[in-house]
N, C-alpha and C positions, 0 to 999 in steps of 0.2 A: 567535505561537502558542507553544504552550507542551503539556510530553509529558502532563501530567497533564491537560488540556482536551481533546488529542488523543485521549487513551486514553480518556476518561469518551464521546468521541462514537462513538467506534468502538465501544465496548461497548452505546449507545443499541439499537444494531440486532437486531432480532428474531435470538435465537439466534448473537450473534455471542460467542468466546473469545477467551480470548488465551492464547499459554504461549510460551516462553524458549527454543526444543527447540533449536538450534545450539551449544548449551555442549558437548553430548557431544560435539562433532567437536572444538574449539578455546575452551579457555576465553576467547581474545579474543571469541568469539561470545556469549559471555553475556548479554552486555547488549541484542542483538537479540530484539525485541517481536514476534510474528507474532500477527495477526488470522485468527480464523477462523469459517469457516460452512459448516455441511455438514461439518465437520469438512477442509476444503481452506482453503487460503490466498486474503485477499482482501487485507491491508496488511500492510508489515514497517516498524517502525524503528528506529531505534540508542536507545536509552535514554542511553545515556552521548554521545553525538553526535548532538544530536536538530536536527538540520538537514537534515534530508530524508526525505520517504517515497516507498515502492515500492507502485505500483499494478497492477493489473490493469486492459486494456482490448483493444477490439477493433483489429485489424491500422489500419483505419482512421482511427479517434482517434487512434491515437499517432502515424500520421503527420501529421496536421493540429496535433496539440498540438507537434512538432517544428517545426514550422516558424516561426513568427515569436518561439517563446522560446528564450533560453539558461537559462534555468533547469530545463528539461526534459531530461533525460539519457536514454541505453539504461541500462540496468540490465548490467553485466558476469557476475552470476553467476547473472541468470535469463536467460527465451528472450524477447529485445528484440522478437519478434512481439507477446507478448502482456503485457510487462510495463514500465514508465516509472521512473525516477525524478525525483519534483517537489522540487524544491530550494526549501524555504523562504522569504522574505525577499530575494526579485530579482523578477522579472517576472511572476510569477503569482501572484494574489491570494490569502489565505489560505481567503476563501469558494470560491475554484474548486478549489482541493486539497480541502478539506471533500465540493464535489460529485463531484470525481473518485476523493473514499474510496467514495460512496456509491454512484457506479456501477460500481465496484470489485464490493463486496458483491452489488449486484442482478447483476452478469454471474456470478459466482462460484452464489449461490446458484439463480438460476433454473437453472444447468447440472446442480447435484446434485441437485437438489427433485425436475426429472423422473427421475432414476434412480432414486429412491427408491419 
C-alpha cells in the first residue's frame, strides 16, 4: 500500500479531512497526517514513515485484533483502550487495515453526529 492510495480512501468518506496539526509542538511531527470527521480524529500516519496506521476502535476489537497478530501494536501516545497501531506488510492484510480505517470513521463519526 502506499500513502497516496491511503489518503485518496480516507478522504472517500462522507465528510472526512485531513490536516498536519503536530508540527506546532515538534517539527519532527510534521509529517504526521490525521484524518478527520466531526472534526475528531478517526486515523493518523507518518507521511515520511508510512509503515503504519493508528486507528480507533472499541476496547473489544482491539483485544481480539491483539491476539493472534504481531503486527498490531498499542499505540504509546494515545489511550491503548481505544486506539491500535496496524503495522503494514506482516500479518494483516492490507484490505483488513482498509476495513479497520473504515470502522475507525463509523465509531468516530456516529459518536459526534449524535452530539450534534
Amino acid at each position: 500500500m502506499d500513502i497516496e492510495r491511503f489518503r485518496e480512501y480516507c478522504l472517500s468518506f462522507e465528510g472526512a479531512t485531513e490536516k498536519t496539526p503536530f508540527g506546532k509542538f515538534a517539527a519532527r511531527f510534521d509529517s504526521v497526517l490525521v484524518f478527520y470527521v466531526c472534526d475528531h480524529m478517526f486515523c493518523m500516519v507518518d507521511m515520511d514513515d508510512f509503515h503504519f496506521a493508528v486507528v480507533k476502535n472499541t476496547p473489544e476489537k482491539i483485544a481480539e485484533l491483539h491476539e493472534p497478530r504481531n503486527s498490531v501494536e498499542s499505540q504509546r501516545n494515545m489511550s491503548a483502550k481505544y486506539w491500535i497501531q496496524l503495522n503494514f506488510g506482516d500479518d494483516i492484510p492490507d484490505s483488513e487495515i482498509l476495513d479497520l480505517v473504515k470502522r475507525s470513521y463509523e465509531i468516530v463519526k456516529a459518536k459526534y453526529t449524535k452530539k450534534k
